[in-house]
C-alpha positions in Angstrom: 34.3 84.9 -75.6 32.3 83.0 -72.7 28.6 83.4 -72.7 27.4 84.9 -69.7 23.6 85.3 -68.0 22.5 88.6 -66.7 21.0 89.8 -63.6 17.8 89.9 -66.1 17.1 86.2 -66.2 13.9 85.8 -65.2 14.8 81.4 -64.0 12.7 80.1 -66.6 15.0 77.6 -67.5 14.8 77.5 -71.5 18.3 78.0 -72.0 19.3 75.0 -69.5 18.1 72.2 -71.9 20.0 73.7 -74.6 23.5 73.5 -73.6 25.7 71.0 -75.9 28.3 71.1 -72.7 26.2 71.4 -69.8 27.5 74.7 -68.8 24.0 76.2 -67.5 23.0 75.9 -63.9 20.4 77.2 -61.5 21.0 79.7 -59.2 22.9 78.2 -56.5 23.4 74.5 -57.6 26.6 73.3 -57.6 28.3 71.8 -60.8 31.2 69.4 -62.1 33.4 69.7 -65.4 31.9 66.0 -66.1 28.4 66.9 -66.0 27.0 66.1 -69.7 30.7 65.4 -70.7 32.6 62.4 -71.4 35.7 64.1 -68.5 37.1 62.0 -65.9 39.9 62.7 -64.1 42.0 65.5 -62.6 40.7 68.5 -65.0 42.4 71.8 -65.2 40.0 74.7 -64.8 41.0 78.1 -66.3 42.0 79.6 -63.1 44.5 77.2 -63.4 43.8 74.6 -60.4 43.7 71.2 -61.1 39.9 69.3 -59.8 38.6 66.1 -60.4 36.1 65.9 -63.0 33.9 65.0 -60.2 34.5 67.8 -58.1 31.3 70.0 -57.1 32.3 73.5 -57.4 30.4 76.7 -55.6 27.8 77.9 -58.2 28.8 80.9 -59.6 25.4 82.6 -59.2 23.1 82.2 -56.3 20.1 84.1 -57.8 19.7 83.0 -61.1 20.3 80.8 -63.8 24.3 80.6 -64.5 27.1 79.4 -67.5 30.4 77.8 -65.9 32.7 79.5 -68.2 35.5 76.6 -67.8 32.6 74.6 -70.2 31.3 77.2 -71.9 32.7 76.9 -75.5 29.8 79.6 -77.2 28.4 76.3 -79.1 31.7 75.9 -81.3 31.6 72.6 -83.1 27.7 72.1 -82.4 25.7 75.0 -83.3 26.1 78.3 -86.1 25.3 80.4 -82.7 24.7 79.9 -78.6 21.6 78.5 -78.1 21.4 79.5 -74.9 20.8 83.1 -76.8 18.7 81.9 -79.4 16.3 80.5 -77.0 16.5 83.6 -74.2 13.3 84.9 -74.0 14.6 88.4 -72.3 17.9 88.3 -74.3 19.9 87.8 -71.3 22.5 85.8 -72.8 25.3 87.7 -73.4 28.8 87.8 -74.3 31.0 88.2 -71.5 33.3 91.1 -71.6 35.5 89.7 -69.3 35.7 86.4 -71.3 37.0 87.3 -74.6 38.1 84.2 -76.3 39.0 82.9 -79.6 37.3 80.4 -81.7 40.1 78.2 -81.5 40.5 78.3 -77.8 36.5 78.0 -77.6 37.0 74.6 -79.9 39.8 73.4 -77.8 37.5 73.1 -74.6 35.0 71.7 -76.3 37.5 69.0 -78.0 38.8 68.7 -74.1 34.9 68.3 -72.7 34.0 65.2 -75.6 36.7 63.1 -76.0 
């Protein structure tokens, strides 16, 4: 499954730097599929709707730190474990419950995020 931040996150950023794919975002910026990936192009995100790599997409948290899920890929292929958890100092990186996903779909994105 997706990694997800909590409404515990305290925005101290140490996860950010961590992210093999990008993924992590403060509160209310915007982000793009090609952001610290090798993407260009029309993209297909997992709602299903086709954007441009490019494309700025509405953050998915205003308040605090956040993990696009469409490039989240749980450090598959990089890391033995997330190091956006490993580096949490409130343990507020979590699975997401909502997100369950298998290791080979989570090594598929990443495949499709570094070409």
């Amino acid at each position: 499954m997706a990694i997800m931040i909590t409404d515990e996150c305290i925005n101290c950023g140490a996860c950010e730097p961590e992210c093999p794919n990008n993924a992590i975002y403060e509160g209310g910026v915007e982000w793009a599929i090609s952001d610290g990936t090798s993407v260009t192009g029309d993209y297909t995100l997992e709602t299903g709707a086709s954007v441009d790599a490019d494309h700025q997409n509405e953050p998915v948290e205003e308040d605090f730190y956040y993990i696009s899920p469409d490039k989240c890929t749980e450090c598959k292929g990089f890391h033995e474990e997330p190091q956006c958890a490993a580096v949490c100092p409130v343990d507020c990186c979590v699975a997401d419950p909502e997100r369950e996903e298998t290791e080979e779909v989570l090594l598929e994105r990443k495949a499709k995020l570094h070409l």
